[in-house]
C-alpha positions as a Markdown table, in Angstrom:
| # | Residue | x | y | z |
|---|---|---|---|---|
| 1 | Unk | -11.7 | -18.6 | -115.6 |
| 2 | Unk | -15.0 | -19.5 | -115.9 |
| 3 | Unk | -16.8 | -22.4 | -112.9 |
| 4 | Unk | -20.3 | -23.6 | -113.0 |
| 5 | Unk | -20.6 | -24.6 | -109.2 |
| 6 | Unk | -24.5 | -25.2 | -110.0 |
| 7 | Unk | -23.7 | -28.2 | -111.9 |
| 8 | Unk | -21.1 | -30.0 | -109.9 |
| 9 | Unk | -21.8 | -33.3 | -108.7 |
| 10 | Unk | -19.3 | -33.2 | -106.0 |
| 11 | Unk | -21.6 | -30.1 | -104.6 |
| 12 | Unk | -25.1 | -31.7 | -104.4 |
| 13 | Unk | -26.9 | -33.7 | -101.5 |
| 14 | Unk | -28.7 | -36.9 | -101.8 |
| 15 | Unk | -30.6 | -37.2 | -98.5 |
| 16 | Unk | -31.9 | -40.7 | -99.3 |
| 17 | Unk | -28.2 | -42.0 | -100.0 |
| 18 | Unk | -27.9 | -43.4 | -96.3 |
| 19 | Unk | -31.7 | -44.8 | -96.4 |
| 20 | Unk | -30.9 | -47.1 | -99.0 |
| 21 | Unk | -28.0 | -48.4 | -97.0 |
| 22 | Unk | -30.0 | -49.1 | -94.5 |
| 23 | Unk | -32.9 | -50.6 | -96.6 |
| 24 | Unk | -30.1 | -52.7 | -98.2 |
| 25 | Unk | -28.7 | -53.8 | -94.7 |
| 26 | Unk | -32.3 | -54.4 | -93.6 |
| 27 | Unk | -32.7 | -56.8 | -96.8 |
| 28 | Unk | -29.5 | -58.2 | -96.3 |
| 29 | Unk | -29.9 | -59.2 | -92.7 |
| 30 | Unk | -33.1 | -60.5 | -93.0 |
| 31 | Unk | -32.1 | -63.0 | -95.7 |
| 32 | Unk | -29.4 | -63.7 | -93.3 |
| 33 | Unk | -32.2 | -65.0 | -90.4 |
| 34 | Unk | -34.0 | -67.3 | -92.6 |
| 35 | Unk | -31.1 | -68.6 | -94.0 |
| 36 | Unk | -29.8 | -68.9 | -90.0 |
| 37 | Unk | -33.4 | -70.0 | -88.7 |
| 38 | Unk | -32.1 | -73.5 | -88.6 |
| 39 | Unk | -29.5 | -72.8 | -86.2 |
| 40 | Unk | -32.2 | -71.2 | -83.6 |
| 41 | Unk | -30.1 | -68.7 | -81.4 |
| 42 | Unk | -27.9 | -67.3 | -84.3 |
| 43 | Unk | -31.2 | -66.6 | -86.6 |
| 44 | Unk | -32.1 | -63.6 | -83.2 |
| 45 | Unk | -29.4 | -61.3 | -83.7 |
| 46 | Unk | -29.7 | -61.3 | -87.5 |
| 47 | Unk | -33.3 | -60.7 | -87.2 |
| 48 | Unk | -32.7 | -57.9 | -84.8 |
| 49 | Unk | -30.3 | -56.2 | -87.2 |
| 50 | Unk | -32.8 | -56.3 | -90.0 |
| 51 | Unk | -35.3 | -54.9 | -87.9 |
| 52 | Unk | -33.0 | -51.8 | -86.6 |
| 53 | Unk | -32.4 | -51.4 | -90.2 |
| 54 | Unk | -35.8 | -51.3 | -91.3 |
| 55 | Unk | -36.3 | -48.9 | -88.6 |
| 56 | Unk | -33.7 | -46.5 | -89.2 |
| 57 | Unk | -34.2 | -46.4 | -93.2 |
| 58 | Unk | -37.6 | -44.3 | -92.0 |
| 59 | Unk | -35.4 | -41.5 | -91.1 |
| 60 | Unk | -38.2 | -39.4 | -89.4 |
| 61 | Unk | -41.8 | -39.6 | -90.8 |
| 62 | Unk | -40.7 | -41.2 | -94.5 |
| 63 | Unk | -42.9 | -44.3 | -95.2 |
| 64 | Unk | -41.2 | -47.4 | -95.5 |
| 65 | Unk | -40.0 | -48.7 | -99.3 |
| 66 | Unk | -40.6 | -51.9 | -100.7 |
| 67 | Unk | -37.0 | -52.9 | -99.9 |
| 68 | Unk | -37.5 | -52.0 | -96.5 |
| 69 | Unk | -40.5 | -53.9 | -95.4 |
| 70 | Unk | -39.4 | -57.0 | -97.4 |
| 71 | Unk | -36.5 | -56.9 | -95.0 |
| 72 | Unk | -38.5 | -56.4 | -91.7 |
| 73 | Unk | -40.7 | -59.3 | -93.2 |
| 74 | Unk | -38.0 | -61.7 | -93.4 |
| 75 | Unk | -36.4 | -60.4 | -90.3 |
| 76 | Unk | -39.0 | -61.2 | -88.0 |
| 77 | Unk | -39.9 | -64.5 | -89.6 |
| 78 | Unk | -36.5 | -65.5 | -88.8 |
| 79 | Unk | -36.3 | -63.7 | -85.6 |
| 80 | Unk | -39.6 | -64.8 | -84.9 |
| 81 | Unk | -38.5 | -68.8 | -85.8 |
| 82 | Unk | -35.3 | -69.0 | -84.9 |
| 83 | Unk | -36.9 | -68.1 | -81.0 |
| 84 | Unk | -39.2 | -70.8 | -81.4 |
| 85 | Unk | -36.4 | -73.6 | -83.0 |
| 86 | Unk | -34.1 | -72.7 | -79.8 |
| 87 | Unk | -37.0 | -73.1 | -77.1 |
| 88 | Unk | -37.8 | -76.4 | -78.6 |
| 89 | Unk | -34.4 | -77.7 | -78.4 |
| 90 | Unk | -33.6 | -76.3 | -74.9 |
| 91 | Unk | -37.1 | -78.0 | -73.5 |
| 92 | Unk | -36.4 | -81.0 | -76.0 |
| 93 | Unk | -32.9 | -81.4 | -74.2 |
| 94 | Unk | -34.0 | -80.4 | -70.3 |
| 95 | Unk | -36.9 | -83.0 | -70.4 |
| 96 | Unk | -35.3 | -86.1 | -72.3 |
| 97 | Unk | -33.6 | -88.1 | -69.5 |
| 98 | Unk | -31.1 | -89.7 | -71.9 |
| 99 | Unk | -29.1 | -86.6 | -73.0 |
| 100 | Unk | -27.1 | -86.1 | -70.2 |
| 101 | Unk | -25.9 | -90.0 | -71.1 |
| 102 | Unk | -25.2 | -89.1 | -74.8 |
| 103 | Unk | -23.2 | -86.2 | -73.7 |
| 104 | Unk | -21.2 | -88.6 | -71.9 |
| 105 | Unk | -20.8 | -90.7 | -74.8 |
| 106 | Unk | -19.5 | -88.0 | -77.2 |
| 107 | Unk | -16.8 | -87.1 | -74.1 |
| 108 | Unk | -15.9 | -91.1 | -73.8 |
| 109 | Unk | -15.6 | -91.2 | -77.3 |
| 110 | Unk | -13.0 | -88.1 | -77.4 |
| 111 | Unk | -11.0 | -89.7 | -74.7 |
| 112 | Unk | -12.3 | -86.7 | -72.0 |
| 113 | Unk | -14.3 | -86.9 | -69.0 |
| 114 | Unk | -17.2 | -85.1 | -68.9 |
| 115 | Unk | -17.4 | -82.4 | -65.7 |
| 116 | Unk | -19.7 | -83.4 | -62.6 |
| 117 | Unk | -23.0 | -80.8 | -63.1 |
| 118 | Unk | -25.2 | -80.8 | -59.9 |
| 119 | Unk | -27.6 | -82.7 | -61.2 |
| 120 | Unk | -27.8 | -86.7 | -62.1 |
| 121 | Unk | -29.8 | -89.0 | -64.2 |
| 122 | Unk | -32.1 | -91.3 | -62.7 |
| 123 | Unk | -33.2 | -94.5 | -64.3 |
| 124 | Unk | -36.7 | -93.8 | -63.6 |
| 125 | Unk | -36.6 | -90.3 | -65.8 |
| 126 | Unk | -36.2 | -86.8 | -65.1 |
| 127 | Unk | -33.4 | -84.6 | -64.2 |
């Protein structure tokens, strides 16, 4: 019986297999933030995947591939955005005296009452 164990397929080792998993996932999740940058909060965690990603596709002192930085790019442009969407919103909402009265439209309008916070609207402005 005659075996060839030099040629086996099952026997040999691809050490960048699991970097291109992680360049994919690094690709992957940075499409996801810019697709999610609209959303603001959800657009952080996907960028911060895609950045990890990028990261760990080095695996020691290997440069980065093109795969990999094109999904760091577009990981911290989302990241990056998607911070700057939600801090607009949450100073666009704490500094516009009339969104604590259209919150208590939308609850009027779904027949509920809308929970007492400790803080009121003034007519004059302000929270």
């Amino acid at each position: 019986m005659m075996t060839d164990s030099g040629n086996s397929t099952y026997n040999s080792y691809n050490p960048d297999r699991g970097r291109r998993s992680f360049e994919t996932a690094s690709l992957t999740f940075g499409i996801i933030s810019i697709v999610l940058m609209c959303t603001g909060v959800l657009a952080i965690p996907a960028g911060a995947l895609g950045i990890l990603f990028a990261l760990l596709s080095r695996k020691g002192k290997n440069p980065f591939t093109g795969t990999a930085i094109a999904g760091l790019i577009l990981s911290c442009f989302g990241m990056i955005f998607g911070s700057v969407i939600t801090v607009i919103a949450v100073y666009s909402v704490l500094t516009d005296p009339t969104v604590l009265d259209q919150v208590r439209e939308m609850y009027a309008r779904y027949g509920m009452e809308m929970p007492e916070y400790p803080f009121t609207t003034t007519k004059g402005g302000g929270l």
